[in-house]
C-alpha beads as a LAMMPS data file, in Angstrom:
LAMMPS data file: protein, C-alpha beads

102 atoms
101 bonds

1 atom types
1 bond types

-500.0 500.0 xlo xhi
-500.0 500.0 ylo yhi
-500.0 500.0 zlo zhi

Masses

1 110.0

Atoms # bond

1 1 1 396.166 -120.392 -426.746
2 1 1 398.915 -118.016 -428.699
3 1 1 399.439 -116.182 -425.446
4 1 1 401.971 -119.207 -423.479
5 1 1 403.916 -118.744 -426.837
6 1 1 405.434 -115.358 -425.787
7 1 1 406.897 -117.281 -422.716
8 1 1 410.727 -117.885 -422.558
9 1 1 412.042 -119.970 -425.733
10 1 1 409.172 -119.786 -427.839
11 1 1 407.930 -117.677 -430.881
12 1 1 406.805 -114.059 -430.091
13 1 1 403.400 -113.134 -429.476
14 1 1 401.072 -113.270 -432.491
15 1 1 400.114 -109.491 -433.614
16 1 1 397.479 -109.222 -436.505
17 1 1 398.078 -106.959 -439.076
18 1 1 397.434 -103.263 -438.737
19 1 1 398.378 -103.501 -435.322
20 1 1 400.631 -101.836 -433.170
21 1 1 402.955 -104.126 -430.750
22 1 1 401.923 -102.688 -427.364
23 1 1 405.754 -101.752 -425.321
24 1 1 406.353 -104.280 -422.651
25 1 1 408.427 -102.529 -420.460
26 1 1 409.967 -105.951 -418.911
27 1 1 413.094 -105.236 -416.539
28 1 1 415.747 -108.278 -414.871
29 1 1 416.736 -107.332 -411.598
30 1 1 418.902 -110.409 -411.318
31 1 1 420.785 -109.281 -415.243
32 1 1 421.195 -105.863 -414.139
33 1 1 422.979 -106.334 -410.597
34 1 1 425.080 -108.930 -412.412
35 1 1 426.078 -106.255 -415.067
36 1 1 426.408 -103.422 -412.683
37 1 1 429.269 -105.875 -410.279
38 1 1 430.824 -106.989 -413.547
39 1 1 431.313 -103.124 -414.799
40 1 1 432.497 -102.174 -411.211
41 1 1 434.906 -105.242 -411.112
42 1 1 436.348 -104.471 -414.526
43 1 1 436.837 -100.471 -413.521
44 1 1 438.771 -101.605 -410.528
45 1 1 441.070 -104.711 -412.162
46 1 1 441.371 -102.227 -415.231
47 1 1 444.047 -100.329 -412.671
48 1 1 446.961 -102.388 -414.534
49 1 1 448.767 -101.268 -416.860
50 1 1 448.667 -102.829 -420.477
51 1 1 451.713 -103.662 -422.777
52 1 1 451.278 -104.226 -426.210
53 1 1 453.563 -105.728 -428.698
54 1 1 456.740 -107.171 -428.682
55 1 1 459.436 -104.780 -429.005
56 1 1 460.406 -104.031 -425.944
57 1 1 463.923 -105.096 -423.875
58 1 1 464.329 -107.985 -425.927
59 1 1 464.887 -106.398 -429.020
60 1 1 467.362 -103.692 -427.919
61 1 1 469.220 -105.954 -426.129
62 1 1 470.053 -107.381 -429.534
63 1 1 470.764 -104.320 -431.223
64 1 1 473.166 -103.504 -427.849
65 1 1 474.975 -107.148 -428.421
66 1 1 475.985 -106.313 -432.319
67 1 1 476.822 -102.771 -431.084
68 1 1 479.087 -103.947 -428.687
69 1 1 480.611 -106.749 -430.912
70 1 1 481.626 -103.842 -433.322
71 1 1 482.917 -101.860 -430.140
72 1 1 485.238 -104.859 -429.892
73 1 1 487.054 -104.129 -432.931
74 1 1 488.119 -100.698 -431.632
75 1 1 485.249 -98.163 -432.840
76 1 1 483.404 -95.864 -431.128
77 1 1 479.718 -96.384 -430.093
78 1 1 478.722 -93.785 -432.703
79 1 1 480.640 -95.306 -434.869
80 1 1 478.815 -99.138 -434.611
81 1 1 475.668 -97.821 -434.615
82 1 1 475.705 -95.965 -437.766
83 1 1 477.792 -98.959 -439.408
84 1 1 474.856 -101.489 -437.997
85 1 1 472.117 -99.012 -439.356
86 1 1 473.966 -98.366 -442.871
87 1 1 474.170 -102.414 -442.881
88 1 1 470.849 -103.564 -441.592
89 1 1 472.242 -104.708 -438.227
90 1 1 474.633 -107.348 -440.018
91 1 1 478.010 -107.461 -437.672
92 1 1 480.153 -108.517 -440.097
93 1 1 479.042 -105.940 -442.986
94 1 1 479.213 -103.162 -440.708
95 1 1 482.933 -103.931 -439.411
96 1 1 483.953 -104.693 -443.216
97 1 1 482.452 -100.886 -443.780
98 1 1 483.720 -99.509 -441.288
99 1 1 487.764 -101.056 -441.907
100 1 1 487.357 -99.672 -445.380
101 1 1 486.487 -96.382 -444.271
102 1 1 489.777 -96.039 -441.979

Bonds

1 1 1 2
2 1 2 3
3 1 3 4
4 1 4 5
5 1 5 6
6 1 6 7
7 1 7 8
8 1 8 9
9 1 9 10
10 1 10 11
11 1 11 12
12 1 12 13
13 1 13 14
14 1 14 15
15 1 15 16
16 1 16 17
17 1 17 18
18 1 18 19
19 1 19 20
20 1 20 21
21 1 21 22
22 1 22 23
23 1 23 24
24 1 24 25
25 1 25 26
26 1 26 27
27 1 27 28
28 1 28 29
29 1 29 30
30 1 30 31
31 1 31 32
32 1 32 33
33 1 33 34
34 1 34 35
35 1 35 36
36 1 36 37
37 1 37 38
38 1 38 39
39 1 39 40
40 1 40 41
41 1 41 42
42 1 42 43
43 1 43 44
44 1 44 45
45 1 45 46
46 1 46 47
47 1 47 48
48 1 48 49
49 1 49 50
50 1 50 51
51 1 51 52
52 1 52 53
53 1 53 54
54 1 54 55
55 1 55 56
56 1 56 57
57 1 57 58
58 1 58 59
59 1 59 60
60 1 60 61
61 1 61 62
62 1 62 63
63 1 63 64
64 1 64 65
65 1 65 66
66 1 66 67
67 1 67 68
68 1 68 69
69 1 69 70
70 1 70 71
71 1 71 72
72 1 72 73
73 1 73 74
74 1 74 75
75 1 75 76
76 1 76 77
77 1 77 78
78 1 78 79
79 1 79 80
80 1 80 81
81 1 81 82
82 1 82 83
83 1 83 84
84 1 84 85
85 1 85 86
86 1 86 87
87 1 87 88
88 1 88 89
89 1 89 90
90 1 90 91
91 1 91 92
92 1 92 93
93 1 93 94
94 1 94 95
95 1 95 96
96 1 96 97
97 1 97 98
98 1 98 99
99 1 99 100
100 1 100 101
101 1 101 102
């Protein structure tokens, strides 16, 4: 009667005490092709390359706009850059910095 417990779903097999639980040695064909396909699938979509995070282009581009609005006022590149770093990428401090300075 305990033995259809140890089927699929149910409780596992009754052992009494002192005993040893005898290895069951139980292999799934069906699981391990599945998991062998899904491994070889993943090693051949895994071919792409993966980007992470989000400062890429976008960012620069935004750093190149204030660069070139200080350019406007008739500094160097150098110049705007270091003015932009020194004021935390603000336009309008870095231009007032960099009008004092001349």
């Amino acid at each position: 009667m305990r033995g259809r417990y140890s089927t699929e779903g149910g409780p596992p097999p009754w052992i009494p005490f002192g005993q040893k639980i005898a290895p069951m040695n139980l292999t799934d064909d069906e699981f391990e092709a599945q998991r062998r396909d899904a491994i070889a699938e993943a090693g051949r979509a895994g071919t792409a390359k993966k980007v992470f995070g989000g400062g890429g282009a976008g960012s620069r581009q935004l750093v190149d706009r204030n660069v070139q609005s200080v350019m406007e006022h008739g500094f160097t590149q150098q110049q705007a850059e270091a003015a932009l770093k020194q004021a935390k990428n603000n336009v309008k401090k870095a231009i007032k910095n960099l009008k004092v300075i001349r």
